[in-house]
C-alpha positions, 0 to 999 in steps of 0.5 A, spaced: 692 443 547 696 449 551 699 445 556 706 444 555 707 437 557 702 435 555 703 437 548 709 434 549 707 428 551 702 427 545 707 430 539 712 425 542 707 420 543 711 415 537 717 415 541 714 414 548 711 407 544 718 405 540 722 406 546 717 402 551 717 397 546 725 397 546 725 397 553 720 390 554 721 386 548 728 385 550 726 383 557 720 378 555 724 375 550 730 374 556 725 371 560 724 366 556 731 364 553 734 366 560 729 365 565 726 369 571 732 374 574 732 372 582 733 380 583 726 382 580 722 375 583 717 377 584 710 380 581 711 386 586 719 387 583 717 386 576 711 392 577 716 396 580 722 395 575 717 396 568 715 402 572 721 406 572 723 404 566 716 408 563 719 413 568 725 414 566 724 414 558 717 419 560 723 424 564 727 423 557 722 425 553 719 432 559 725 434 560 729 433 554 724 433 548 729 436 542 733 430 543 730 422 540 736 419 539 739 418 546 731 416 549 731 411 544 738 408 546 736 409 554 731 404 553 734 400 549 740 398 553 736 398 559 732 393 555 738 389 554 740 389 560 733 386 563 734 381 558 741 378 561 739 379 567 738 372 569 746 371 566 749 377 569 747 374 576 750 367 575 757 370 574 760 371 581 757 364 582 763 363 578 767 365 584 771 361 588 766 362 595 771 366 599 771 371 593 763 372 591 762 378 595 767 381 591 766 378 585 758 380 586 761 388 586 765 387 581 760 385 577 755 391 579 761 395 577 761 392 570 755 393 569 754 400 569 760 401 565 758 396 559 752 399 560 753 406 560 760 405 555 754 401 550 749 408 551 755 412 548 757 407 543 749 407 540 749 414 540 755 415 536 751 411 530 748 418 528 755 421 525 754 414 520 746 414 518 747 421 514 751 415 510 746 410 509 743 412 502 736 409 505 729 412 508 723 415 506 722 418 499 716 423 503 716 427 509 708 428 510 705 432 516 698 433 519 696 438 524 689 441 527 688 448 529 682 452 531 682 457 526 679 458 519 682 455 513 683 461 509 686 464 515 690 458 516 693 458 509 694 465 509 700 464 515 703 457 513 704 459 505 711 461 502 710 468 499 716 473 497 717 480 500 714 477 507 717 476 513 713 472 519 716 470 526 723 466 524 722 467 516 723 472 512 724 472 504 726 476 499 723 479 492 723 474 486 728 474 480 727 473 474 728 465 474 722 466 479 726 464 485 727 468 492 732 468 497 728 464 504 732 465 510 730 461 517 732 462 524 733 455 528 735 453 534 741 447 535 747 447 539 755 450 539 759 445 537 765 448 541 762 450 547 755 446 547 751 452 548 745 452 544 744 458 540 740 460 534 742 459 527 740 461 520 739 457 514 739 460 507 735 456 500 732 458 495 725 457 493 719 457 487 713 457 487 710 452 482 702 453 483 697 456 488 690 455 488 684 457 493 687 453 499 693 449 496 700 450 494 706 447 491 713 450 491 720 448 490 725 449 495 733 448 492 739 448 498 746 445 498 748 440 503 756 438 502 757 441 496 750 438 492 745 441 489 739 438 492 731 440 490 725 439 494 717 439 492 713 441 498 705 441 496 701 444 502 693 443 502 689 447 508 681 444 509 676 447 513 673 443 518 668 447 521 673 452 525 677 447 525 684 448 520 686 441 518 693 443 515 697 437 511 703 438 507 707 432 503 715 433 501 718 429 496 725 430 497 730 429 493 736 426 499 735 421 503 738 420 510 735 413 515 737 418 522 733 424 519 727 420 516 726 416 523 726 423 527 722 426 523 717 421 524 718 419 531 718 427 533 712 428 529 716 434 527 712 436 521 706 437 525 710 441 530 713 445 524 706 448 522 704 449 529 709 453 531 708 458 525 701 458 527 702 460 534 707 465 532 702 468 527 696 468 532 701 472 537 701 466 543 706 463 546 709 458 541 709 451 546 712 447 539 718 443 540 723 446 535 722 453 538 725 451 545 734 451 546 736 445 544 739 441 550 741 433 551 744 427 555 749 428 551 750 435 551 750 436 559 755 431 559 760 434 555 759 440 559 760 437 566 767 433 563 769 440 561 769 443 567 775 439 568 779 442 562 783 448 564 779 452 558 772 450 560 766 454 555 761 457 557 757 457 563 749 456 560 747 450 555 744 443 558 743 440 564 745 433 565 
């Protein structure tokens, strides 16, 4: 699959689904508890609201790939606002009937900023979810790629003294541990312009066996020790690679554990190494500048600052 969107499309696929169910649950349920909305009367009106709700979220996902939380929490408070529609309408009936026009802007207006002011508010939420000692006890990936397995195993194995595309690691010690050092793609948080940075742990290989292994990688995360078990399998399936990898981990974190399963970002994480090592061009999600909603908006409110940061980064 060469073709970048669709790529795109089909590794992001379990957000596409999550975010369509948040969008139209909330109107069904609406719909029943509140009954119809008169703007959207009419089969022909409820076709064209679903279907800029699939666009909206399919835009988010083509145009901002790096980013899931702000896809889910669009789809959410357009589902809510679905929902009370038929409520919001009856409000500037509340009016006295010389003032309902103004009533019925008023309440547009308040609309969009409860909206928009409710979209921020659910994306501050991450900064508490790395608090939140729950999520999954295994990270588990699964990829296919046109390639032999012995081929395959050779280029995703953690091996000492190598160094392949963003990975380089260093000789064994006498403990058997070496320095693994890997470049990724995030974001200033002063300027907001994406750039790349480089992260440091220590790994150990614990056993290797034709096409399979097992290592052990030890990293700090705000002063703690943490330590990872990673199993990798590769299998042949004619010329096909199925490449799998189980981490148990030892930290727990519900935000990163429900990314990484809606972004399928294991899978991504493999392909992108076998791409790099086949010398084509990576069309991998972790490989491209890491650029948001979010972002976009804080560099278009600093343009107003007297000392704004750089020109580059996301685009609203």
């Amino acid at each position: 699959m060469k073709n970048k969107y669709l790529y795109r499309v089909f590794r992001l696929r379990r957000l596409i689904f999550l975010s369509l169910i948040l969008l139209f649950v909330p109107w069904a349920v609406g719909t029943q508890v509140f009954g119809h909305s008169a703007l959207l009367a009419g089969s022909k009106m409820q076709l064209v609201t679903a279907l800029f709700g699939v666009f909206a979220i399919m835009l988010l996902v083509l145009i901002y790939p790096r980013v899931w939380w702000e896809t889910v929490t669009t789809a959410l408070v357009l589902g809510m606002t679905l929902m009370l529609l038929p409520v919001i309408e009856m409000l500037p009936d509340l009016a006295p009937t010389q003032n309902q026009g103004k009533a019925t802007a008023w309440t547009i207006i308040g609309t969009v900023l409860v909206s928009f002011f409710l979209w921020l508010g659910l994306n501050w939420l991450p900064s508490v979810f790395p608090h939140v000692p729950l999520g999954l006890r295994e990270w588990k990936s699964r990829a296919r790629y046109l390639i032999p397995a012995q081929r395959a195993f050779d280029i995703l194995k953690t091996a000492p003294d190598s160094y392949s595309g963003k990975y380089k690691t260093g000789p064994v010690g006498d403990d058997g541990l070496f320095t693994v050092s890997m470049n990724v793609n995030t974001v200033n948080p002063d300027t907001w312009d994406p750039e790349n940075m480089e992260m440091l742990y220590k790994c150990k290989i614990e056993q290797e066996s034709g096409t399979s292994q097992v290592i052990s990688t030890y990293y700090m995360v705000e002063g703690e020790a943490n330590v990872d078990v990673k199993r990798l399998t590769v299998r042949g399936e004619g010329q096909t690679a199925i490449c799998e990898t189980v981490t148990i981990r030892s930290r727990r974190n519900l935000y990163e554990d429900l990314g990484f399963w809606v972004q399928d970002f294991g899978a991504d994480h493999l392909h992108a190494r076998l791409d790099a090592a086949e010398g084509l061009s990576s069309i991998a999600l972790v490989d491209l500048p890491y650029v948001s909603p979010l972002v976009g908006l804080a560099r278009f409110f600093e343009q107003f600052n007297e000392d704004p940061p750089g020109k580059s980064g996301g685009s609203i």
